[in-house]
N, C-alpha and C positions, 0 to 999 in steps of 0.2 A: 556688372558695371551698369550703372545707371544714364544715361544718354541723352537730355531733353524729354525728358516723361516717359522713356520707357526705358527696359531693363534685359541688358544682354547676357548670357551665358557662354564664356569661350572656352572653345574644346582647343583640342592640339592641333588640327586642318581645319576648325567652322567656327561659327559663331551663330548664337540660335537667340530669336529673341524671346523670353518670357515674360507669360502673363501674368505672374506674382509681383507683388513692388520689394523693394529690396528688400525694406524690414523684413516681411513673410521669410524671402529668403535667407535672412539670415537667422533665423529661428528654426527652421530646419536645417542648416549646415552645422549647427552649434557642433553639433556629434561627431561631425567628420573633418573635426580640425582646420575648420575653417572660421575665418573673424573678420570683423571689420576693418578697414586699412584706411577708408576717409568718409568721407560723408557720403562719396557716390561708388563706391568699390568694398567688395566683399573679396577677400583672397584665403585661397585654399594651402596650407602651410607645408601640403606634401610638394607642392607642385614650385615653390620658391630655392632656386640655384643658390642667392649667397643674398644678405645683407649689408649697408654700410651704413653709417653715421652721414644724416645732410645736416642743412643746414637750423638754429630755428629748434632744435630739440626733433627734430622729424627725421626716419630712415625711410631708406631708399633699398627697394628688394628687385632683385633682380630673378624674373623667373624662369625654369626650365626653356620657356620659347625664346628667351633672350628681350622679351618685352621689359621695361622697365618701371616700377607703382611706387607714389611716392606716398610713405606711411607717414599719416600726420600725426603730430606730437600727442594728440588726443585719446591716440589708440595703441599707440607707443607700449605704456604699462602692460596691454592686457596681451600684447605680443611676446611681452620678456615673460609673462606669467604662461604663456601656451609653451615657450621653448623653454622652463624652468632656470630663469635668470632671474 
């Protein structure tokens, strides 16, 4: 997640900041089933509990830690295209 010009990585107990800017990291996650979910959040697809429809064409993932990320419409497609919808 991207935060006011810098850029955090969260584990299951921490949170680490990295020196990479997101784009970087999202070009190495490509691999590991990971995508973009807004302008400021990269999210990992193993690590997502359940899905729902919001509002606006945009979903709402709910992840294993119980955190909630709201996918915008934008990135939407390439979500249904990773889970084969």
């Amino acid at each position: 997640e991207a935060v006011d010009g810098k850029v955090f990585a969260y584990g299951k107990n921490n949170v680490h900041e990295v020196k990479q800017k997101l784009y970087e990291l999202e070009e190495l996650c490509k691999e590991k089933h990971c995508f973009r979910a807004s302008k400021s959040t990269i999210l990992n697809i193993a690590k997502i509990a359940s899905i729902h429809p919001s509002i606006s064409g945009r979903f709402q993932a709910l992840l294993d830690n119980g955190e909630k990320i709201v996918i915008s419409r934008q990135y939407v497609p390439m979500l249904k295209h990773m889970l084969g919808l």
